[in-house]
N, C-alpha and C positions, 0 to 999 in steps of 0.2 A: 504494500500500500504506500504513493505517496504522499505526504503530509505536507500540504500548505499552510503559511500562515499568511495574513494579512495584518491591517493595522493596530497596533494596542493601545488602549490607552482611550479610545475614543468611541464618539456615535458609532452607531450602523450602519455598514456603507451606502445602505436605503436612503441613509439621513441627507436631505436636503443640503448642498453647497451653500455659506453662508453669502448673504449679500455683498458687492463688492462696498468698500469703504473708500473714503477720502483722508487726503491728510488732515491734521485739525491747521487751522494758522499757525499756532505756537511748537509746529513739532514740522521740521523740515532737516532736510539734510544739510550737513555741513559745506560750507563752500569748498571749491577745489573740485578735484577729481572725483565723481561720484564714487566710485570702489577704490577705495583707499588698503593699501597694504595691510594686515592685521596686524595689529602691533600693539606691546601693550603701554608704550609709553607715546603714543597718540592721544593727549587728552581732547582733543576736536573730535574724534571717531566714537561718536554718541549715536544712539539708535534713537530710529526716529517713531513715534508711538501714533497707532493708528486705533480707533472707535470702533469694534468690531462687534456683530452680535456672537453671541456662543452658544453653542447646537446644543451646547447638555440641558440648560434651563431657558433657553432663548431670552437670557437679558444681556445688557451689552457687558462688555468686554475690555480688553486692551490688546493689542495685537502690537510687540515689540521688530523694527526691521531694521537690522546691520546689514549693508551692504559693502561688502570685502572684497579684498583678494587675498589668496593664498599661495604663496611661492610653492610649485611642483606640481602645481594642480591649476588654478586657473580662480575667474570671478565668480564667486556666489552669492547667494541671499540668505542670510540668517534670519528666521522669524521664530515666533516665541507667541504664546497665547496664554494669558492667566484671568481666571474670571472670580474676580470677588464675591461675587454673590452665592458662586457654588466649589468654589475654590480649583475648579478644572484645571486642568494644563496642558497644554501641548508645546512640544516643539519642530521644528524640522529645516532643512536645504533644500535652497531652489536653486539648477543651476542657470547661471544668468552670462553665461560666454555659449561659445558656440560650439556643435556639434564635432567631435574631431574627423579627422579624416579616416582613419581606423578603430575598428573595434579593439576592446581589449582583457584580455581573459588572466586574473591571478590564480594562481594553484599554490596552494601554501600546505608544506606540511607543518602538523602543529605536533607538537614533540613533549610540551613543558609550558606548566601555568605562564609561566611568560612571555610563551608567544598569546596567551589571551591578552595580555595589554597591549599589543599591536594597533595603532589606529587606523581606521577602517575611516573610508567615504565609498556612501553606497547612492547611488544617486535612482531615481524612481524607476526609471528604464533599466538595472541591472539584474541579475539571476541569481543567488548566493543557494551553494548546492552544498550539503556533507553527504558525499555517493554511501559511506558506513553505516548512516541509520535511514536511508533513503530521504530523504530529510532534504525540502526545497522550500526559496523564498520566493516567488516567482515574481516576474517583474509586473509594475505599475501597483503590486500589492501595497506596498510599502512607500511611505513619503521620503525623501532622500536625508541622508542621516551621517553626521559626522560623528560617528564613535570609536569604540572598539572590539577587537572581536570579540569578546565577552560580553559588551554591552547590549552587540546583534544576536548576542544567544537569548539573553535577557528581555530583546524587545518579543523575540521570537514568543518565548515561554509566556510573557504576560496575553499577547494576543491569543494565546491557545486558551487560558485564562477567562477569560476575558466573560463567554457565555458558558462556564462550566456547567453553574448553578441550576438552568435553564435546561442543560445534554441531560441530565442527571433526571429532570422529571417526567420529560418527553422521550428520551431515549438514552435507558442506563449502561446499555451493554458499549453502546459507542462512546460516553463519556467516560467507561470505566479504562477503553483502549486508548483515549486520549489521555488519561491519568498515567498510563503507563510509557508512555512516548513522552509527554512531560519530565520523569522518572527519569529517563533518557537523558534527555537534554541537559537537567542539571547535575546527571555525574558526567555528560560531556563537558560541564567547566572545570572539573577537576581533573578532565585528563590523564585519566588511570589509562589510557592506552592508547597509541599516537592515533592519528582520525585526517583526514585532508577536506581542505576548505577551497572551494573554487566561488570565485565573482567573476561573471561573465557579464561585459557591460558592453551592447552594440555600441553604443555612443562614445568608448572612449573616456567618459569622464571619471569613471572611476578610480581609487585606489586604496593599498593594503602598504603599510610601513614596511621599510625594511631598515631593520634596528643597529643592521651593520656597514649602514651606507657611511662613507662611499666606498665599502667592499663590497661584494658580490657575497648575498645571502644563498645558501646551498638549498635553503627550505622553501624558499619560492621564486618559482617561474612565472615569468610575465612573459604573455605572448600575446601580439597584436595580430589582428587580420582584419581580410576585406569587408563588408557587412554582404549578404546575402538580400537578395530582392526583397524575401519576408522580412529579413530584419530593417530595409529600411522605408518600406513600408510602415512598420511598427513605428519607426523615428517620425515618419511625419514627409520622409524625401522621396522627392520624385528620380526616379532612375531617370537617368541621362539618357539621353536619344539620341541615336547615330546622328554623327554630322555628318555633311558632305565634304567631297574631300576638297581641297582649299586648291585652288588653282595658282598659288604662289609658288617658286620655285625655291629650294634651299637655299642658294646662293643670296637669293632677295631677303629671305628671313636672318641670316649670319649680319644684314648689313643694314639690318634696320631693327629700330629697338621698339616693341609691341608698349603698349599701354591701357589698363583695362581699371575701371572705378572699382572699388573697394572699404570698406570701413578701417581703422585703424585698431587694431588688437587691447590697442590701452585707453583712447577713450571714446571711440565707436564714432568717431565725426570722419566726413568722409575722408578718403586717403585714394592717392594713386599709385598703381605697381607698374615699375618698367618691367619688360621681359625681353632677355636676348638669347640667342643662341651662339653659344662659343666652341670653337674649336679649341681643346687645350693638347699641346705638343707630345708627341707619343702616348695619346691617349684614345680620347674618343670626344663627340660633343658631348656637351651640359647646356644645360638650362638654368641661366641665373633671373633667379628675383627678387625685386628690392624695392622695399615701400617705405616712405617717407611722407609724413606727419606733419602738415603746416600747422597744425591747430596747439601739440604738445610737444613737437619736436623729436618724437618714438621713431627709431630711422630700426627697419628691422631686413633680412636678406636669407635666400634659402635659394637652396641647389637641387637641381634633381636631373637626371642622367637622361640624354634624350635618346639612347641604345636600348636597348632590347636586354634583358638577362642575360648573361656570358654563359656559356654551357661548363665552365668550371667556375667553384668560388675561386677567390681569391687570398691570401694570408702574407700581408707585408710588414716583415720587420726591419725597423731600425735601428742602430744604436747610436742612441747620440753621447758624442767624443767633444764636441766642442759649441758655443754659444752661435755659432754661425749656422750650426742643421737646423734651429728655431726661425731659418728665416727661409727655409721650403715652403713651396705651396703642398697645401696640400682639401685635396676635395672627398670629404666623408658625408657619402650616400644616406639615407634613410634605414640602409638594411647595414648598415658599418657598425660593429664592436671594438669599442677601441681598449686597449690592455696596457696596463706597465706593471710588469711581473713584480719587481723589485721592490712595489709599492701593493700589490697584490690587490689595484685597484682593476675594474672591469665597468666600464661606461656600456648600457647595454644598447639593444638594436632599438633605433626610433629616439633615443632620447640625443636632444640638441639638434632634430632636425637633418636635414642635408646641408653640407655647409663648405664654400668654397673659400679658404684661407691660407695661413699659412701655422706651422708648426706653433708658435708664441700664441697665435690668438685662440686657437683649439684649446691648449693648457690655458689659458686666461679664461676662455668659456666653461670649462672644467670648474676651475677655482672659483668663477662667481657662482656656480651651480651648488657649491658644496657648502658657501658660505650662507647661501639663499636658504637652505633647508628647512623649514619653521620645527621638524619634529626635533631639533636639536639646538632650539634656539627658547627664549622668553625662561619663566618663571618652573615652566613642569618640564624642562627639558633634563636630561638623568646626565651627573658630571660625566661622569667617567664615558659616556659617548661623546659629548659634547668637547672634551679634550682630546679624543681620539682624530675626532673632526680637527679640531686648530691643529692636530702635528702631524697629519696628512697636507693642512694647509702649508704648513711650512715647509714641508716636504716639496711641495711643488713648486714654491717660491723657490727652493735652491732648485732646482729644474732650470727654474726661467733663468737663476743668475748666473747659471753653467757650473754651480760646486758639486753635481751629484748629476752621473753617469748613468744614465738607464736605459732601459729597450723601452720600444713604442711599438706597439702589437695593432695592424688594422685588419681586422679578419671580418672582408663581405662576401658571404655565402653569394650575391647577386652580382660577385665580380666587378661592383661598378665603380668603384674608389684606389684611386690615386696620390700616388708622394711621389712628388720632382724628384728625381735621379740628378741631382749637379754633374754628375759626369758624362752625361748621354750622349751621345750613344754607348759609351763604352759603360760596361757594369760599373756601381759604385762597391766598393770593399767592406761601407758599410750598413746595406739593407741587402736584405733576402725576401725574395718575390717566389710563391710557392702557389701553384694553382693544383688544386683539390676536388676532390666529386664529392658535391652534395651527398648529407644523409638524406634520411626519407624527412625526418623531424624539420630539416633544414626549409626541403621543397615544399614540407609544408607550409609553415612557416610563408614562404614566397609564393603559395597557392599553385601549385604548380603541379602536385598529384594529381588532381584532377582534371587539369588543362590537355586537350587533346590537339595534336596538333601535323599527326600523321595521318593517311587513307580517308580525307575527306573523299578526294576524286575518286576514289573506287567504289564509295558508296552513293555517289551524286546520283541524283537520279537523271534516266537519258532527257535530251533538251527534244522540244519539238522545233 
């Protein structure tokens, strides 16, 4: 049998959506940027209180709203619901950026009470599965929720809760099985026996801590993919529809730069991207794009490969000897892992984008990435991560200033990423270029298992 749960804590999902509200005059948001960084030494970043009714007793209410961002995840809405008159409460996240371009699936083994304090962001469109007691959250069930995985057991077990009273007089034999799967759930927060936790989120927006960033945690796997026609349907988006094919010649596209309207990522006023197509030297083309910001001045830039998947990955290492290899270009794909053993750090596929640079600004984008962190930053960030983090930072700062010698690991299953060779044509002495066959995990991964791309014409059918 599997076991859904929905909302806890609240009406019937029968119950009527509560009227929409207005600000009052005296409760507006602070000036500046409407989604302001979360922070706790912001004292301007005050939530703005809104008249609401509340569905438990139908008198009004207050309806609390933070509008934030979160470094490693993106803009939300924090709301909050408390009703004096019958002391209700509610909370939850909206999210208020936009849809990613990939889905994205955690798989977390849980091993030890302490992966329960893991923080969890489940957003309303995600799927939270434990395959061990059959045990599923399904999505749109649930409002979107910044906790932890202990707290998403917690929300689980109260919704199961919720109508017991009610199973018990109408039907005993099924509250008594829910009684028992309750029983369940809360020796799964004591973790008498390891169990795996998977959030499937079409949209992308989700995510699950990793408590050993910026190492590479062995207990979960992040893998992103395509959405599927049902899945984005479910989103809300229209599948794309064949274009026609463009009557421009390549040569015209290399020698003219595209420009298409856009919003701006940080405060949604409109913005323009240039697009060009470049030939880079012993390589192949790319795709650069770069958007710039009249309004707040957010200048942002992103690469993607305008080849085809290479039929072997690719694995390029380097070692850098001196302050001068930091000033290689170098162009890391969307499907790039970048490694430096010696530091036993691992940047994984997808994060930082496609990005065409060089050596210095890669480690610079690393380092703001690590600095940015919020689960290792404020008031409940735990020391001894939180110092792990500043001597990984300083680590890489002797990087940037050449007193520490290390390998720089680019391993693209999609073959599509590049480091300038100073020497070229002739080999350099110190990188090693290693082309590899995909595993199956890999092509998945790049969607590719199930991509058919041989004996079309022998099945075509005859023309008239």
């Amino acid at each position: 049998m599997m076991w859904a749960v929905g909302e806890p804590g609240g009406p019937s999902p029968r119950s009527p959506s509560p009227p929409p509200a207005s600000l009052s005059p005296s409760s507006s948001f602070p000036a500046g940027p409407a989604f302001r960084p979360l922070s706790a030494e912001d004292e301007e970043q005050l939530p703005a209180e809104v008249e609401s009714l509340c569905m438990a007793c139908f008198r009004n209410g207050v309806t609390r709203l933070l509008l934030t961002k979160i470094p490693f995840f993106k803009e939300i809405i924090v709301s909050s619901f408390s009703c004096s008159n019958c002391n209700w409460t509610n909370a939850e996240i909206q999210s208020a950026g936009k849809i990613q371009e990939q889905g994205v699936c955690y798989t977390l083994t849980v091993r030890s009470k302490q992966d329960m304090n893991r923080e969890v962001v489940k957003t309303d469109c995600a799927t939270a599965r434990v395959p061990e007691l059959d045990f599923e959250i399904p999505a749109f069930s649930q409002k979107g929720v910044l906790t932890t995985l202990e707290g998403l057991v917690d929300r689980a077990i109260a919704g199961l809760e919720q109508d017991q009273p009610r199973r018990r007089e109408t039907d005993a034999s099924l509250a008594e099985k829910i009684d028992e799967f309750i029983s369940k759930l809360k020796r799964l927060k004591e973790v008498e026996s390891p169990f795996t936790f998977i959030l499937d989120d079409p949209s992308g927006n989700s995510f699950v801590e990793n408590p050993r960033a910026p190492l590479r945690d062995e207990a979960l796997v992040v893998t992103r993919y395509w959405r599927t026609a049902q899945q984005a349907a479910m989103l809300g988006l229209k599948a794309e529809e064949p274009q026609e094919n463009s009557t421009e010649t390549a040569d015209d596209l290399r020698n003219e730069v595209l420009q298409f309207n856009t919003n701006c990522p940080e405060c949604n006023a409109p913005a323009t991207t240039n697009m060009k197509l470049v030939q880079i030297p012993h390589f192949k083309e790319v795709i650069i794009m770069a958007t710039n910001c009249d309004a707040c001045g957010h200048r942002t830039n992103e690469v993607k490969s305008g080849g085809a998947i290479e039929p072997l990955g690719s694995k390029i290492t380097l070692r850098l000897t001196d302050v001068s290899d930091l000033t290689r270009d170098v162009l890391k794909s969307e499907t790039c892992r970048v490694e430096i053993p010696e530091l036993e750090f691992e940047l994984g596929m997808g994060a930082l984008g496609g990005k065409f640079t060089t050596l210095e600004g890669l480690l610079k984008d690393i380092q703001a990435l690590v600095e940015r962190n919020p689960f290792t930053l404020g008031d409940s960030s735990n020391p001894d991560r939180t110092e792990k983090l500043h001597a990984f930072g300083r680590k890489l700062q002797q990087i940037l200033d050449g007193q520490l010698k290390v390998h720089l690991v680019l391993d693209d299953p999609a073959g599509n990423s590049y480091l300038q060779n100073v020497y070229a044509p002739e080999e350099d002495p110190e990188m090693a270029v290693e082309r590899y066959e995909r595993s199956f995990e890999q092509n998945e991964e790049l969607g590719l298992n199930d991509m058919k791309t041989e004996g079309y014409a022998e099945k075509a059918p005859p023309q008239r």
